[in-house]
N, CA, C and O atoms as a CHARMM CRD file, in Angstrom:
* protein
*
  376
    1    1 UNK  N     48.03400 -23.62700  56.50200 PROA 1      0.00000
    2    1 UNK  CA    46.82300 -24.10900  57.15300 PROA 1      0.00000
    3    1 UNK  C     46.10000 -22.92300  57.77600 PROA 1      0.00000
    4    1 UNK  O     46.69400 -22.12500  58.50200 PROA 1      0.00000
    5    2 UNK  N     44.85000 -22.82500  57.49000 PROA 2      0.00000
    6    2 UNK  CA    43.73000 -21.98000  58.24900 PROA 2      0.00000
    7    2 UNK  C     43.27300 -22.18100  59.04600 PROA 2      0.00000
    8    2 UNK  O     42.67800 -23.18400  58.65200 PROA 2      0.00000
    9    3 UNK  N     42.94500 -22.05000  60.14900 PROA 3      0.00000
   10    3 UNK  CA    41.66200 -22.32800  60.91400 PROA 3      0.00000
   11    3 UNK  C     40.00700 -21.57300  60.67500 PROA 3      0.00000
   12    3 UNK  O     39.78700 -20.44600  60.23100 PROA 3      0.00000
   13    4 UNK  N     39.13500 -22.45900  61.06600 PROA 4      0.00000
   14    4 UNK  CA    37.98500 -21.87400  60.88200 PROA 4      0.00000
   15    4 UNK  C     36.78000 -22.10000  61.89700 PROA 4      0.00000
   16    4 UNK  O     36.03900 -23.06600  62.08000 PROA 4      0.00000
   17    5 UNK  N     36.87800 -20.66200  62.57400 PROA 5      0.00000
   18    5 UNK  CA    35.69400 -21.53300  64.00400 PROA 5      0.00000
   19    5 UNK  C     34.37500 -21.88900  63.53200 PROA 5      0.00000
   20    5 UNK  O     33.79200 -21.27200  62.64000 PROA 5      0.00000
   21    6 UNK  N     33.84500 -23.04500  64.23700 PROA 6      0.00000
   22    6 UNK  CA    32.52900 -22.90400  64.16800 PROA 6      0.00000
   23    6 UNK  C     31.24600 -22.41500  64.88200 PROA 6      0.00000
   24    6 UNK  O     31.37100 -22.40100  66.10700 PROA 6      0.00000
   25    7 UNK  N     30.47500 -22.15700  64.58300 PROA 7      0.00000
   26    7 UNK  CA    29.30800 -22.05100  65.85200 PROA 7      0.00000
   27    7 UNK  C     29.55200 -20.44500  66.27200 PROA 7      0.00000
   28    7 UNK  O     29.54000 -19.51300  65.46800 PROA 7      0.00000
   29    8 UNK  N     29.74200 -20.35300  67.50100 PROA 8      0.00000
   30    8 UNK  CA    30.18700 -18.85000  68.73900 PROA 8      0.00000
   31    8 UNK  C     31.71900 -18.63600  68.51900 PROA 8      0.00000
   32    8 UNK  O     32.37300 -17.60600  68.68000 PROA 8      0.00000
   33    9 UNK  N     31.98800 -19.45900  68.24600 PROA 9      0.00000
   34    9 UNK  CA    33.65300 -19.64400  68.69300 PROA 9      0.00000
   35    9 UNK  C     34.51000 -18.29700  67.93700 PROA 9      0.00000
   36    9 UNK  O     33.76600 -17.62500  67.22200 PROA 9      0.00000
   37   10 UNK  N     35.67300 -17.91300  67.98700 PROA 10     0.00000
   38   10 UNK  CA    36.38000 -16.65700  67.50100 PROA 10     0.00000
   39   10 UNK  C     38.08100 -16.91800  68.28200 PROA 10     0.00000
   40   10 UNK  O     38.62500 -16.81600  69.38100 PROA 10     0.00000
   41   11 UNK  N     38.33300 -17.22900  67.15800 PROA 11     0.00000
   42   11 UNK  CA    40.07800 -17.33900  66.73100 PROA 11     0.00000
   43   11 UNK  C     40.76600 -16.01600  67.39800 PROA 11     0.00000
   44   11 UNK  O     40.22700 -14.93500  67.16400 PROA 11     0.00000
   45   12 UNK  N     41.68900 -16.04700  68.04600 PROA 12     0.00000
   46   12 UNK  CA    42.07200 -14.60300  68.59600 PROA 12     0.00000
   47   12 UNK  C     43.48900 -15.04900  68.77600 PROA 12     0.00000
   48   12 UNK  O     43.63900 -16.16700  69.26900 PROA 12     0.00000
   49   13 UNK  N     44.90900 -14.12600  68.35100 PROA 13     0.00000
   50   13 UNK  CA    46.09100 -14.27100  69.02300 PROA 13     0.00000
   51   13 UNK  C     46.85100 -13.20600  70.02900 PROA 13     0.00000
   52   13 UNK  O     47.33300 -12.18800  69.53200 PROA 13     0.00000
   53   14 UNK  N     46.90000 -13.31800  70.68800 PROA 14     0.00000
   54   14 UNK  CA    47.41400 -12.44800  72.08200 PROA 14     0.00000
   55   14 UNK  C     48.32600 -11.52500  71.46300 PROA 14     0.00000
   56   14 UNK  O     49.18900 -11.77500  70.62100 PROA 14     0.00000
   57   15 UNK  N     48.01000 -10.37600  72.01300 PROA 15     0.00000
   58   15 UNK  CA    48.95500  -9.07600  71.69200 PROA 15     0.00000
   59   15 UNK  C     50.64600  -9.11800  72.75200 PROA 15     0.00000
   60   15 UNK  O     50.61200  -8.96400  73.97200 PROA 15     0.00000
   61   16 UNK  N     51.93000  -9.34200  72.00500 PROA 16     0.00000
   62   16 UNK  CA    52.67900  -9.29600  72.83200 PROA 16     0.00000
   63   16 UNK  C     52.75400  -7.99600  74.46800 PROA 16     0.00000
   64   16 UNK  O     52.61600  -6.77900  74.59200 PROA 16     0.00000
   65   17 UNK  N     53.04600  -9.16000  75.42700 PROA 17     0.00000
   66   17 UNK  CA    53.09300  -7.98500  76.24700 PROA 17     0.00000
   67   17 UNK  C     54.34800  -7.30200  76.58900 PROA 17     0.00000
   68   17 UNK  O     55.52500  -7.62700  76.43000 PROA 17     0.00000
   69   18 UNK  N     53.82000  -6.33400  77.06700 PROA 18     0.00000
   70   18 UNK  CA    55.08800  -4.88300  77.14600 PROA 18     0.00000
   71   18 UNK  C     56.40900  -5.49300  78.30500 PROA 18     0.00000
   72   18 UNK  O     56.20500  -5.82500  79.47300 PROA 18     0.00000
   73   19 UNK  N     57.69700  -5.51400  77.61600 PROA 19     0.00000
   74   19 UNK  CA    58.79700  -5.70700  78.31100 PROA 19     0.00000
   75   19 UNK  C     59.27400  -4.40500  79.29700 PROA 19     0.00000
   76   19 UNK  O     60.18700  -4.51500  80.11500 PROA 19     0.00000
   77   20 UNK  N     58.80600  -3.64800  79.16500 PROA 20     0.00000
   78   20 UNK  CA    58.75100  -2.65400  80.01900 PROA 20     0.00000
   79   20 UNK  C     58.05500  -2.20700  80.53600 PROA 20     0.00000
   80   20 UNK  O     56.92800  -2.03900  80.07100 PROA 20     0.00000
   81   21 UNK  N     58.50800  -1.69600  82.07800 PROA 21     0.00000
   82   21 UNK  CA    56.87100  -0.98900  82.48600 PROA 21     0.00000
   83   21 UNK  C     57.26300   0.65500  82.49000 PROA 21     0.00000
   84   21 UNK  O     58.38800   1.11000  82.28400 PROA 21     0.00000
   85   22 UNK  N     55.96700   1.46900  82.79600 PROA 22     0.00000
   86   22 UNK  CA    55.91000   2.52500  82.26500 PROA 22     0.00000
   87   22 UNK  C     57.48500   3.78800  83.24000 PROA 22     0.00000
   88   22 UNK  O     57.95500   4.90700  83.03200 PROA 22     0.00000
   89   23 UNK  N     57.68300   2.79700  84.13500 PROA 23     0.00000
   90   23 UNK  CA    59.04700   3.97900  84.81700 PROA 23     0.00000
   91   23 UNK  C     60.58200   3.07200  83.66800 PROA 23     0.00000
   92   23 UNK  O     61.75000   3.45600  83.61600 PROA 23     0.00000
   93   24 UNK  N     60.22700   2.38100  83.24300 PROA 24     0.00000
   94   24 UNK  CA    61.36500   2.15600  82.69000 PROA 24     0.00000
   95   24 UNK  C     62.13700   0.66400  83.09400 PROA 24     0.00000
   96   24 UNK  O     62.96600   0.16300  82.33400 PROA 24     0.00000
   97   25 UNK  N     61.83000   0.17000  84.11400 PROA 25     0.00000
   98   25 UNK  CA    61.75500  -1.19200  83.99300 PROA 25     0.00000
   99   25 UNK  C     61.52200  -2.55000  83.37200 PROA 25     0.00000
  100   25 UNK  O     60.38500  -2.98600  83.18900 PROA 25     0.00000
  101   26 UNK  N     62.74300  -3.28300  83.01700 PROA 26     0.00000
  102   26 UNK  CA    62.40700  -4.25200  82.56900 PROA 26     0.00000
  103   26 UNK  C     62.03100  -5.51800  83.49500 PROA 26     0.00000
  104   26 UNK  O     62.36100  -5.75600  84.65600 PROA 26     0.00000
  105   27 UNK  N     61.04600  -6.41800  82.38800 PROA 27     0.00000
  106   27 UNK  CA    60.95200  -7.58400  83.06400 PROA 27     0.00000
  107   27 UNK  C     61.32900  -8.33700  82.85000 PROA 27     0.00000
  108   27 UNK  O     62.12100  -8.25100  81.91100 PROA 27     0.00000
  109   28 UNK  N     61.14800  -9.66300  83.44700 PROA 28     0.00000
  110   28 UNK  CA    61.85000 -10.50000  83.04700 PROA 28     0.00000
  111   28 UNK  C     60.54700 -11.26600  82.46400 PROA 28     0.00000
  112   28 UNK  O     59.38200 -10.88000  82.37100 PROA 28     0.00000
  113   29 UNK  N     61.22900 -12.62900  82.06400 PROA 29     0.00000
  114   29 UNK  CA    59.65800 -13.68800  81.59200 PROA 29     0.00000
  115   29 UNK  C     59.01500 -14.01600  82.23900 PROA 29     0.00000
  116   29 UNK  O     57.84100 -14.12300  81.88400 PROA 29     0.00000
  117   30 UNK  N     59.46300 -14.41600  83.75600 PROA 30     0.00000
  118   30 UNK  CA    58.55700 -14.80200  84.81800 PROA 30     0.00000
  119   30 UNK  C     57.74000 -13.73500  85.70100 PROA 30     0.00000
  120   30 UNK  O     56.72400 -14.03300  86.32900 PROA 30     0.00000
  121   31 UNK  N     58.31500 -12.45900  85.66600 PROA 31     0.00000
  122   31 UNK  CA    57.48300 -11.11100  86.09300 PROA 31     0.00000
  123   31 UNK  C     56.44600 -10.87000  85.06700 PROA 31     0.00000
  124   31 UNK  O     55.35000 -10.38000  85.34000 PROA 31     0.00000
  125   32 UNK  N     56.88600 -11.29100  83.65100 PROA 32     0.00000
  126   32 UNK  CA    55.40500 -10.62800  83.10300 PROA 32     0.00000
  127   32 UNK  C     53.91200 -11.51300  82.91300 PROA 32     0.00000
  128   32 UNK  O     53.87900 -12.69200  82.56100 PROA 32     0.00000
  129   33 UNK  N     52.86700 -10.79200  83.18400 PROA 33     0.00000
  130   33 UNK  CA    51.82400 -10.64700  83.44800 PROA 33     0.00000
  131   33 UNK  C     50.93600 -11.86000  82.27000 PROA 33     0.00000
  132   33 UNK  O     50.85000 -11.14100  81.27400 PROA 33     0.00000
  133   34 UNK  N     50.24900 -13.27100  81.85500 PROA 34     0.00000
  134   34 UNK  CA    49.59100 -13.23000  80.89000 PROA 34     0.00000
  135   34 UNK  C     48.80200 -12.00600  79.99000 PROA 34     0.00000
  136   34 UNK  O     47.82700 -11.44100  80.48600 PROA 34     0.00000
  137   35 UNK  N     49.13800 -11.76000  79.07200 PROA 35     0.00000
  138   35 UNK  CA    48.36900 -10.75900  78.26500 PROA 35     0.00000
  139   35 UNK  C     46.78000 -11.12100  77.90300 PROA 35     0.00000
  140   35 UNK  O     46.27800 -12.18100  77.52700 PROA 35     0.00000
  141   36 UNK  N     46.30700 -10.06600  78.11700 PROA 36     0.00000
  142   36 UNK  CA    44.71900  -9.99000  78.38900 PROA 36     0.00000
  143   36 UNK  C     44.09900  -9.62900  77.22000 PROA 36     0.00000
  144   36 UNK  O     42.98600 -10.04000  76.89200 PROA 36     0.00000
  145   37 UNK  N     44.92800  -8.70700  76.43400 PROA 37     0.00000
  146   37 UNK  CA    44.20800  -7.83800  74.97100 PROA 37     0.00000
  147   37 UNK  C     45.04700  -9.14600  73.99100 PROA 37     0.00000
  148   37 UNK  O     45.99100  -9.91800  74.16100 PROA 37     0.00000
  149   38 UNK  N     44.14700  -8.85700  73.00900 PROA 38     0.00000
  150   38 UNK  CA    44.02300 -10.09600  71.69300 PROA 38     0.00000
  151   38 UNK  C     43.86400  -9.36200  70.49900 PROA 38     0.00000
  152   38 UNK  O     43.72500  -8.14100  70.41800 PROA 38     0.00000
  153   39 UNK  N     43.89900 -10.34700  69.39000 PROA 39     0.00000
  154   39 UNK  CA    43.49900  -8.98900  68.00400 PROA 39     0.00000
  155   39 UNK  C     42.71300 -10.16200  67.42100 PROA 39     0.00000
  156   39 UNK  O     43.36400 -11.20700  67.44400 PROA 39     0.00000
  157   40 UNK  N     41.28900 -10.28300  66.82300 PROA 40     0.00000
  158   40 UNK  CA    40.94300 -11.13800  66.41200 PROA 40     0.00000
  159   40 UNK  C     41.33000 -11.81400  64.77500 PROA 40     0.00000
  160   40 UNK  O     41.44500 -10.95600  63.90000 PROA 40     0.00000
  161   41 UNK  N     41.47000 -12.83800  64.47300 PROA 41     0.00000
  162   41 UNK  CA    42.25600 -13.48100  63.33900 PROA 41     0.00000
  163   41 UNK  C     40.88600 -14.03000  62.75300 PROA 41     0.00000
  164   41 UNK  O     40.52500 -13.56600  61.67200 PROA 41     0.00000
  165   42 UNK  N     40.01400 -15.07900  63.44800 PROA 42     0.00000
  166   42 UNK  CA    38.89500 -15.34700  62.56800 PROA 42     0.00000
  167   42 UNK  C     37.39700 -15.26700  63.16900 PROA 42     0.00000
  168   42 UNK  O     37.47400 -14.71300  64.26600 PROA 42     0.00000
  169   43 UNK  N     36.49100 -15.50300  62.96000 PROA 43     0.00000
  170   43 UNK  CA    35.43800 -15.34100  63.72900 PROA 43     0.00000
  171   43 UNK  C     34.12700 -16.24800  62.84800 PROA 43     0.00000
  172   43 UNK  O     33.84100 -16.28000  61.65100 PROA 43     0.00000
  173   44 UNK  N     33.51500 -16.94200  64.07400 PROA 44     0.00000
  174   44 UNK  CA    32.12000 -18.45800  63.37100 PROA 44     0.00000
  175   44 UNK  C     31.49500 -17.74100  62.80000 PROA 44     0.00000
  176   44 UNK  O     31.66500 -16.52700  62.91400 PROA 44     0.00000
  177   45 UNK  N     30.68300 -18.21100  62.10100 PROA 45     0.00000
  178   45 UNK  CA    28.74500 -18.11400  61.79200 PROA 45     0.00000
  179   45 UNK  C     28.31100 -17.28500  62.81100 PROA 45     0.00000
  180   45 UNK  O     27.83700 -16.15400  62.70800 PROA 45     0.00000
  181   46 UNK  N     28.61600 -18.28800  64.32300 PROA 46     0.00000
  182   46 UNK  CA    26.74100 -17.32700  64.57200 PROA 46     0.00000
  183   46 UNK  C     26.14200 -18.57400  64.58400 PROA 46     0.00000
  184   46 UNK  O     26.67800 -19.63800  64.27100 PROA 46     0.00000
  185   47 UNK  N     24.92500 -18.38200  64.98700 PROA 47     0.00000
  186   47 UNK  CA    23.63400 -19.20600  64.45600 PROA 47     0.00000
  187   47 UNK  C     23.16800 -19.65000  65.78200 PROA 47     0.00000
  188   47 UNK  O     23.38900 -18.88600  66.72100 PROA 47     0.00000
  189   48 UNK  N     22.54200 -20.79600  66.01600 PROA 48     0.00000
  190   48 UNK  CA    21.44100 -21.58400  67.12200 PROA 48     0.00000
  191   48 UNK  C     22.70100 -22.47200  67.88800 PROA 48     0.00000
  192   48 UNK  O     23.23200 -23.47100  67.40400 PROA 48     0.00000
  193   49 UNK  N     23.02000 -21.87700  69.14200 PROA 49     0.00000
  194   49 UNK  CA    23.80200 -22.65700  69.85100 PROA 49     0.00000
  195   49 UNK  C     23.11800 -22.89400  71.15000 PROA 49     0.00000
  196   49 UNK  O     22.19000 -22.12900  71.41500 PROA 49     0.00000
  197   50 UNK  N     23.44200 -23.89100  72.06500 PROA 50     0.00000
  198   50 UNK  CA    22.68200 -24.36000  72.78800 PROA 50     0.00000
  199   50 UNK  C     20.82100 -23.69200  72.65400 PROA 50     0.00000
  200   50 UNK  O     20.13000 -23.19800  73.54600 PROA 50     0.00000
  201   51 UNK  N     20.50100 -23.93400  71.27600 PROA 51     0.00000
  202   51 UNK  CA    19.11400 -23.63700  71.72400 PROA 51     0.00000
  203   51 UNK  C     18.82800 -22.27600  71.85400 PROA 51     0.00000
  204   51 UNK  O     17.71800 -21.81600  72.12400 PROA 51     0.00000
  205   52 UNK  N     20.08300 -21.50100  71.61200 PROA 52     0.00000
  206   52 UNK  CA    19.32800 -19.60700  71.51300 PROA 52     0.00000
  207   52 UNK  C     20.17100 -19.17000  70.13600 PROA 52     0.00000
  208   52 UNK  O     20.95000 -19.94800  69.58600 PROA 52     0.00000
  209   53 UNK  N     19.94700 -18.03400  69.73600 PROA 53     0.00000
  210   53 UNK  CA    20.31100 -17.62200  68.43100 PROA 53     0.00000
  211   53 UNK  C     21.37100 -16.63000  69.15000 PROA 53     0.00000
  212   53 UNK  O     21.21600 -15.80400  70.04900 PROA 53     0.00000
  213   54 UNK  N     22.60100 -17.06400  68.34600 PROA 54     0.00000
  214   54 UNK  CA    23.81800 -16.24700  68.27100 PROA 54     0.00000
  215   54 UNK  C     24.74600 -15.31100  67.44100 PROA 54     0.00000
  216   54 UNK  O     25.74900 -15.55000  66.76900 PROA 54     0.00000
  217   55 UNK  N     23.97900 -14.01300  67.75300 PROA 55     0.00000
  218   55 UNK  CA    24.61400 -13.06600  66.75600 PROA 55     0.00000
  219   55 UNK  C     26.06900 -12.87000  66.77800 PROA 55     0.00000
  220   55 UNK  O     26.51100 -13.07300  67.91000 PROA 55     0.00000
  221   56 UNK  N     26.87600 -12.58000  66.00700 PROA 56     0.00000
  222   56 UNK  CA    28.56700 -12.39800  66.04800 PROA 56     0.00000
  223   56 UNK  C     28.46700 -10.89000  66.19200 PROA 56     0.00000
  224   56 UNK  O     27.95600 -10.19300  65.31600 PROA 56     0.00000
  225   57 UNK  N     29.11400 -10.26800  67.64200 PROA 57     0.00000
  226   57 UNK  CA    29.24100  -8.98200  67.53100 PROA 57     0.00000
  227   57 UNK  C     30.59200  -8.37800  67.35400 PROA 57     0.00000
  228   57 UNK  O     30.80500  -7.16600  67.35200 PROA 57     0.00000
  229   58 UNK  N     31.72000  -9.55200  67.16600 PROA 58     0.00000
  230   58 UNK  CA    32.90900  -8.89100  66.99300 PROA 58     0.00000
  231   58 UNK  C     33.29600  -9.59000  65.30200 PROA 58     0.00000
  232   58 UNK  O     32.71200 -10.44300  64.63200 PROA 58     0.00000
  233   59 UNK  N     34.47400  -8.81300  65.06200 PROA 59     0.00000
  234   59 UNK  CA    34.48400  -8.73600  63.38300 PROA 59     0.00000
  235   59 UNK  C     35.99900  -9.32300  63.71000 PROA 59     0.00000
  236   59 UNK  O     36.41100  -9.41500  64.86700 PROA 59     0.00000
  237   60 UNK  N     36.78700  -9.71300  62.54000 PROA 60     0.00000
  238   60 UNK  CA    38.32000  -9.88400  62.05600 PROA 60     0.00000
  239   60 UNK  C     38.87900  -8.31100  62.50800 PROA 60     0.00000
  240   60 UNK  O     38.24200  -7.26100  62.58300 PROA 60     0.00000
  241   61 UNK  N     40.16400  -8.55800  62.74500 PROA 61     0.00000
  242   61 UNK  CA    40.98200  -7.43900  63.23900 PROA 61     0.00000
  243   61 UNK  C     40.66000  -6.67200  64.22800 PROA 61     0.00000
  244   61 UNK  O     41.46200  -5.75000  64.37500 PROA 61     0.00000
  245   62 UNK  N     39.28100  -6.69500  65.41100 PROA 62     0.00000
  246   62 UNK  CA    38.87000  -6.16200  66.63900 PROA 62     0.00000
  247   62 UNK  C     40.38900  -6.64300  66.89400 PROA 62     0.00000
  248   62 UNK  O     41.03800  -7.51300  66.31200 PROA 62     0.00000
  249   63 UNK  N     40.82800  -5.56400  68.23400 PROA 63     0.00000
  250   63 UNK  CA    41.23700  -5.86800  69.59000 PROA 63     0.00000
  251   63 UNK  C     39.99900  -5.79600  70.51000 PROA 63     0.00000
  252   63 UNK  O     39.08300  -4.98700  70.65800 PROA 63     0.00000
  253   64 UNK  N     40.39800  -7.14700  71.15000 PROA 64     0.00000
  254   64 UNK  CA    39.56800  -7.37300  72.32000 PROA 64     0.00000
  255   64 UNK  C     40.53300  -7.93500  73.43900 PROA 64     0.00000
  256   64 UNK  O     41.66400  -8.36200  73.20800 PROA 64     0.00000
  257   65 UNK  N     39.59200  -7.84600  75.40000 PROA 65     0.00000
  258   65 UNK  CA    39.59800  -8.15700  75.92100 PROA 65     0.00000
  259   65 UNK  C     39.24400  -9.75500  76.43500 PROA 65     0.00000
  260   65 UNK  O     38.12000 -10.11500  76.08600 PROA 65     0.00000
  261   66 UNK  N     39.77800 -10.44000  76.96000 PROA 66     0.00000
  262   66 UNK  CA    39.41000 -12.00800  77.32200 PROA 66     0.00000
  263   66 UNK  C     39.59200 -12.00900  78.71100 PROA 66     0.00000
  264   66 UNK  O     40.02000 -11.10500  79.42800 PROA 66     0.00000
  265   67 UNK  N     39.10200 -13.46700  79.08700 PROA 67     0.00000
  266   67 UNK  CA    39.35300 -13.47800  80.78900 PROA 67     0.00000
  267   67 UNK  C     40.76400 -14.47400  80.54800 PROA 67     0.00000
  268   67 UNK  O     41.12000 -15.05600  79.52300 PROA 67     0.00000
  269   68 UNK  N     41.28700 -14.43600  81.65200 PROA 68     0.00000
  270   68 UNK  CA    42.42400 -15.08800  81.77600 PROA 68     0.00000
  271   68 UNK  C     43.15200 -15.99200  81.56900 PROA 68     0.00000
  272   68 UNK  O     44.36500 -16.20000  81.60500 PROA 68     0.00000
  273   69 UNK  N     41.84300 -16.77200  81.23600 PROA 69     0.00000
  274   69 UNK  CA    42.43000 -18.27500  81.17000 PROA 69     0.00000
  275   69 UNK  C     41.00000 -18.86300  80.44900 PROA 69     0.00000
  276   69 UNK  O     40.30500 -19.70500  81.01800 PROA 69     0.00000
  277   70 UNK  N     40.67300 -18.31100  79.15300 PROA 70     0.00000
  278   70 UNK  CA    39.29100 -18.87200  78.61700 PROA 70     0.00000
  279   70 UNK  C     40.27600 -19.46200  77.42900 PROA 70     0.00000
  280   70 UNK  O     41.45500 -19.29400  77.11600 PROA 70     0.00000
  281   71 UNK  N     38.94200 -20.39900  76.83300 PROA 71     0.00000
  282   71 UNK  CA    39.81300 -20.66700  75.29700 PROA 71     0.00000
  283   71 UNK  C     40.64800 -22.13400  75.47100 PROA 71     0.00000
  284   71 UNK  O     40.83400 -22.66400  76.56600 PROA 71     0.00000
  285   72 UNK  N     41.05200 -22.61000  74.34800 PROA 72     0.00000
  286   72 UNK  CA    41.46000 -23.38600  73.98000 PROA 72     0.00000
  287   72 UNK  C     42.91400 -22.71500  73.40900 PROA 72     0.00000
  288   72 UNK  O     42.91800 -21.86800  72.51600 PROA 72     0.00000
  289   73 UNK  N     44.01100 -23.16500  73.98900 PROA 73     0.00000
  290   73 UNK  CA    45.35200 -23.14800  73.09300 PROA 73     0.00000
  291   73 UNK  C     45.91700 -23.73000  71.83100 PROA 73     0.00000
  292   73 UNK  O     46.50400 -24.78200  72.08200 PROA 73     0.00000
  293   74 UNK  N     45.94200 -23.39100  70.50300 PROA 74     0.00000
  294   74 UNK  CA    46.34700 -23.69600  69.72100 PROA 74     0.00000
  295   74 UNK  C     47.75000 -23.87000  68.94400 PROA 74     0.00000
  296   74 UNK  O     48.31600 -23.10800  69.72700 PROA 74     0.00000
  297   75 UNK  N     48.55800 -24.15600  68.25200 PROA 75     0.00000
  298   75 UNK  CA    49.64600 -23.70000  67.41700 PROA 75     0.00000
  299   75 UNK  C     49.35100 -24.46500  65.97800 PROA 75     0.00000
  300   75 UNK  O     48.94700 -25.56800  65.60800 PROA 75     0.00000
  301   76 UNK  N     49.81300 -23.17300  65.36400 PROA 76     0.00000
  302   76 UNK  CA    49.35600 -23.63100  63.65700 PROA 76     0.00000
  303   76 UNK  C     50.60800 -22.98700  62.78400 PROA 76     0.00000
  304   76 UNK  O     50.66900 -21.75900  62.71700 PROA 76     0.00000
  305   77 UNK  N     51.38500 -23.61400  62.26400 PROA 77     0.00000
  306   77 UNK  CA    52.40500 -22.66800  61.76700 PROA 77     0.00000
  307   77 UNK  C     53.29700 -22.16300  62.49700 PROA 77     0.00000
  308   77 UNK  O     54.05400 -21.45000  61.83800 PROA 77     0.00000
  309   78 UNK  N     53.60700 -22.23300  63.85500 PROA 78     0.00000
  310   78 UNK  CA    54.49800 -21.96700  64.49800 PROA 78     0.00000
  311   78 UNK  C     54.14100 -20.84400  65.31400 PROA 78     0.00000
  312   78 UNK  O     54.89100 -20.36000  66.16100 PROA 78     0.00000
  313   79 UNK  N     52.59100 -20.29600  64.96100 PROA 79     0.00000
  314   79 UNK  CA    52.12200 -19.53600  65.77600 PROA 79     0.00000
  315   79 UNK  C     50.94600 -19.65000  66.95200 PROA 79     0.00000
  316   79 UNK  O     50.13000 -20.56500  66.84700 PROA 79     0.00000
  317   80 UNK  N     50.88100 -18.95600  67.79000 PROA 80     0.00000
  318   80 UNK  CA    50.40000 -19.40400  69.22700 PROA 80     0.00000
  319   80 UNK  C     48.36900 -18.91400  68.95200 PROA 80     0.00000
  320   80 UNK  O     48.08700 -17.71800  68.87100 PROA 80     0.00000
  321   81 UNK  N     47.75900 -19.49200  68.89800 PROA 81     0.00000
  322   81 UNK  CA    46.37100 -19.04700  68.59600 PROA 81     0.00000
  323   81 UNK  C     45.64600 -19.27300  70.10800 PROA 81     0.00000
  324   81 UNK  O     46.09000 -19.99600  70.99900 PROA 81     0.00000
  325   82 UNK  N     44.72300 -18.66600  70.14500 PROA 82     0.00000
  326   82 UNK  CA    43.34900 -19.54900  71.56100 PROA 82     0.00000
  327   82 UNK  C     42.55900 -19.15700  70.43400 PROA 82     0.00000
  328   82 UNK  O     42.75000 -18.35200  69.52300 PROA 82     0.00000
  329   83 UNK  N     41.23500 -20.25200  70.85300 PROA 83     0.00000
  330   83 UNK  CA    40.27000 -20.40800  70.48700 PROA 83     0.00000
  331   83 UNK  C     39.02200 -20.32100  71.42000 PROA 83     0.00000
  332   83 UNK  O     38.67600 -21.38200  71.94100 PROA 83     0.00000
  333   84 UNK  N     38.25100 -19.12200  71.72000 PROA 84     0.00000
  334   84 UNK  CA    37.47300 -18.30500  72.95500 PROA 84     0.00000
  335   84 UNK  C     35.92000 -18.64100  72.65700 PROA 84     0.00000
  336   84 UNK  O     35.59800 -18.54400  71.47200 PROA 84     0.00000
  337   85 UNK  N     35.15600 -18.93200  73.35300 PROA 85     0.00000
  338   85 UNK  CA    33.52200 -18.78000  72.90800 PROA 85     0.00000
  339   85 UNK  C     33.31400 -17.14000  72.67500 PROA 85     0.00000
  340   85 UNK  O     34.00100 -16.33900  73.30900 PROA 85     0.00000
  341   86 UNK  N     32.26800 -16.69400  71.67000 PROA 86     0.00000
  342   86 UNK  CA    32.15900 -15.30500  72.09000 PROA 86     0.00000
  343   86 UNK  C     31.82800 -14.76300  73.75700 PROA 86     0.00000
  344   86 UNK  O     32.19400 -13.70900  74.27900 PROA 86     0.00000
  345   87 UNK  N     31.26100 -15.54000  74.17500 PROA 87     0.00000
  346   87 UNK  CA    30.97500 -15.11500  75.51100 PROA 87     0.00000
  347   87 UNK  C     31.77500 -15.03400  76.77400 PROA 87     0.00000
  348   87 UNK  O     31.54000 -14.59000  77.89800 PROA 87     0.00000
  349   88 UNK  N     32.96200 -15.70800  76.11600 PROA 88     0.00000
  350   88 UNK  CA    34.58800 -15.47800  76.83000 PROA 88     0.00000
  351   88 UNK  C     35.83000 -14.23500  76.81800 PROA 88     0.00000
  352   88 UNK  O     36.98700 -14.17600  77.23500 PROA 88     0.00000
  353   89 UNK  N     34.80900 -13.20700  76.02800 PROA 89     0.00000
  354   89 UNK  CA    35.14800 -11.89500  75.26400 PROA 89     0.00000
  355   89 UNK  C     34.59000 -10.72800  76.38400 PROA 89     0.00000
  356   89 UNK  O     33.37600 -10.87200  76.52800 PROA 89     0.00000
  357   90 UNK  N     34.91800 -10.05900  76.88400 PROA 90     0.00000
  358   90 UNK  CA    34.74700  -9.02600  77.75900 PROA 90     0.00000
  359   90 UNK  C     34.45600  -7.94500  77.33800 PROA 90     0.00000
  360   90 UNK  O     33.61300  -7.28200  77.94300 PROA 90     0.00000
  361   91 UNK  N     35.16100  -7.38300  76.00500 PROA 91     0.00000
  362   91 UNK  CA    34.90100  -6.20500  75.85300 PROA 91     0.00000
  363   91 UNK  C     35.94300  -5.86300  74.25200 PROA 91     0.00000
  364   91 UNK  O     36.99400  -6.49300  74.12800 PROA 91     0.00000
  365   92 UNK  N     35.78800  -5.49000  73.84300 PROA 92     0.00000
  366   92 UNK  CA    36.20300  -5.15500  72.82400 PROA 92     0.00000
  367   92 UNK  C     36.98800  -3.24600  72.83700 PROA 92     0.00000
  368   92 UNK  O     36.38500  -2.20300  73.08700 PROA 92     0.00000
  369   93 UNK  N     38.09100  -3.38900  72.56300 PROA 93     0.00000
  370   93 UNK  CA    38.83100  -2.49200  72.89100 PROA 93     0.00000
  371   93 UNK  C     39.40400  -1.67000  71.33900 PROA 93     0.00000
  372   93 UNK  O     40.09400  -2.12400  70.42600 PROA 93     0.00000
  373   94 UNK  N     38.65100  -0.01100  71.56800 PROA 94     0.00000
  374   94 UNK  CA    39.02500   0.49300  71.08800 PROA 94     0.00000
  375   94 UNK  C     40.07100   1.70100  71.19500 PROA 94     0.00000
  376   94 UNK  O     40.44600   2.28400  70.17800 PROA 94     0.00000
């Protein structure tokens, strides 16, 4: 099964986060942090959403930034998806 956004919308799955921190510490599951960086999987049209024209400025395979808690949670295949408006996208990380 595929998914396919429509409209603004852009498919993204969270980049695992780091079990370690940078002195060498591990965490546990409840110390670590929701992960913020994403890698994008699919991405809409575009087009006339609420009444303004919506260009797509991010592509398949960006890493990007999200806010914390945007999006819709998915599972498809046993894997964990959100589903973000583009405008729930912060920044795109190169």
């Amino acid at each position: 099964m595929t998914i396919k956004p429509l409209a603004d919308r852009v498919v993204i799955k969270m980049v695992e986060a780091e079990e370690t921190t940078k002195s060498g510490i591990i965490l546990t599951g409840s110390a670590k942090e929701k992960p913020e960086v994403a890698e994008v999987i699919a991405v809409g049209p575009g087009g006339m959403v609420d009444g303004k024209e919506v260009k797509m400025l991010v592509k398949v395979g960006d890493k990007v930034l999200t806010s914390k808690y945007a999006g819709t949670e998915v599972k498809v295949d046993g894997t964990q998806y959100t589903i973000v408006r583009q405008s729930d996208i912060l920044a795109i990380v190169e």
